[in-house]
Legacy VTK file of the C-alpha trace (Angstrom):
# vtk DataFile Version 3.0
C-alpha trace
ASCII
DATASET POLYDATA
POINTS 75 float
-120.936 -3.599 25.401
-124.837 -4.355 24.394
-125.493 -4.740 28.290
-124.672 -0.958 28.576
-127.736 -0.155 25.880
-130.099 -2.883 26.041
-132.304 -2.236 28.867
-134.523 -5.644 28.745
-134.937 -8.373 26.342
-138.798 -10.264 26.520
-138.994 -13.482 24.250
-142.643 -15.043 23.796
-142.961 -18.166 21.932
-146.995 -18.529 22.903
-147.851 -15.285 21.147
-149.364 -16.735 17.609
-148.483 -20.528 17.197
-145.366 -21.182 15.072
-143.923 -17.983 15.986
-141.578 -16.289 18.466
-141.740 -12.809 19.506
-138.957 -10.564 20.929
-139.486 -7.218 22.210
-135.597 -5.098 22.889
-136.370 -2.364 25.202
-133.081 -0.449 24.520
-131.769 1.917 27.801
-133.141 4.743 26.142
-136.767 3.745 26.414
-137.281 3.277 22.772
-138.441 -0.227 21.412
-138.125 -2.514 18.788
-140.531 -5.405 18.212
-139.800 -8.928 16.297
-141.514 -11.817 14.856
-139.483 -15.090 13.647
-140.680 -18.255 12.245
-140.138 -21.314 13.934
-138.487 -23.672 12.310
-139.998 -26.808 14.560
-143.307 -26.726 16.293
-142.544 -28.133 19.913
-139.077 -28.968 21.393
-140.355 -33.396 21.090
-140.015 -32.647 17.552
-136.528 -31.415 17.432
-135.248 -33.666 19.691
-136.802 -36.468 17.756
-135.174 -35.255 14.882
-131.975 -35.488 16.540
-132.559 -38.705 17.627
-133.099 -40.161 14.266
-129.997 -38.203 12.584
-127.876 -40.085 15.480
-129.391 -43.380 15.121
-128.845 -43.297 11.185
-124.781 -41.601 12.001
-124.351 -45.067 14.445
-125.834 -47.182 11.876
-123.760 -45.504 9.066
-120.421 -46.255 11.558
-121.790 -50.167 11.864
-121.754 -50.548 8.010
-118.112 -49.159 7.885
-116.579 -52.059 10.579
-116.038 -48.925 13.338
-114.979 -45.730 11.346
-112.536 -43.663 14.218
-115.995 -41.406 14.455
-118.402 -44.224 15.676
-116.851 -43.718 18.996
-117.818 -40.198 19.197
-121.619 -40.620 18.246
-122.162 -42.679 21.417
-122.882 -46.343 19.701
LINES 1 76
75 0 1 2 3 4 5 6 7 8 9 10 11 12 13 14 15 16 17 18 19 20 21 22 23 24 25 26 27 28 29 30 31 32 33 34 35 36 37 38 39 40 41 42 43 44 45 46 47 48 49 50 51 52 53 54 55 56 57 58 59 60 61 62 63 64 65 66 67 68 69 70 71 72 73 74
C-alpha cells in the first residue's frame, strides 16, 4: 500500500556526523525531511557491542554447567 504513495525514499548517514537523514518524496511531489540521532557512531562499534554481550551470555551458560540456552549462543 505505501509503494502506491511513496515516490522515493533517500537515507544519508554522512550529512552531519552522528546523524541520519531521510528525505520521503511522496507520489505527489510533496516532501518531508528527517533527522534521527544515532544511537552508535560507526557499525565496529555496534558489532563490538554485540560481541561482548555474546561473550558475557557464553560465559554466563559456562557458570551454569550448560543451561539448554548455551547451545543456542554458539559456545
Amino acid at each position: 500500500m505505501l509503494r502506491l504513495v511513496i515516490g522515493e525514499v533517500i537515507v544519508d548517514s554522512k550529512r552531519a556526523s552522528g546523524q541520519v537523514w531521510v528525505q520521503i518524496n511522496w507520489q505527489t511531489g510533496a516532501q518531508e525531511q528527517f533527522w534521527y540521532q544515532r544511537r552508535v557512531s560507526s557499525y565496529a562499534v555496534f558489532t563490538g557491542a554485540q560481541t561482548a554481550a555474546a561473550t558475557r551470555a557464553r560465559a554466563q551458560c559456562r557458570r551454569a554447567d550448560g543451561c539448554a540456552d548455551c547451545r543456542d549462543v554458539g559456545a
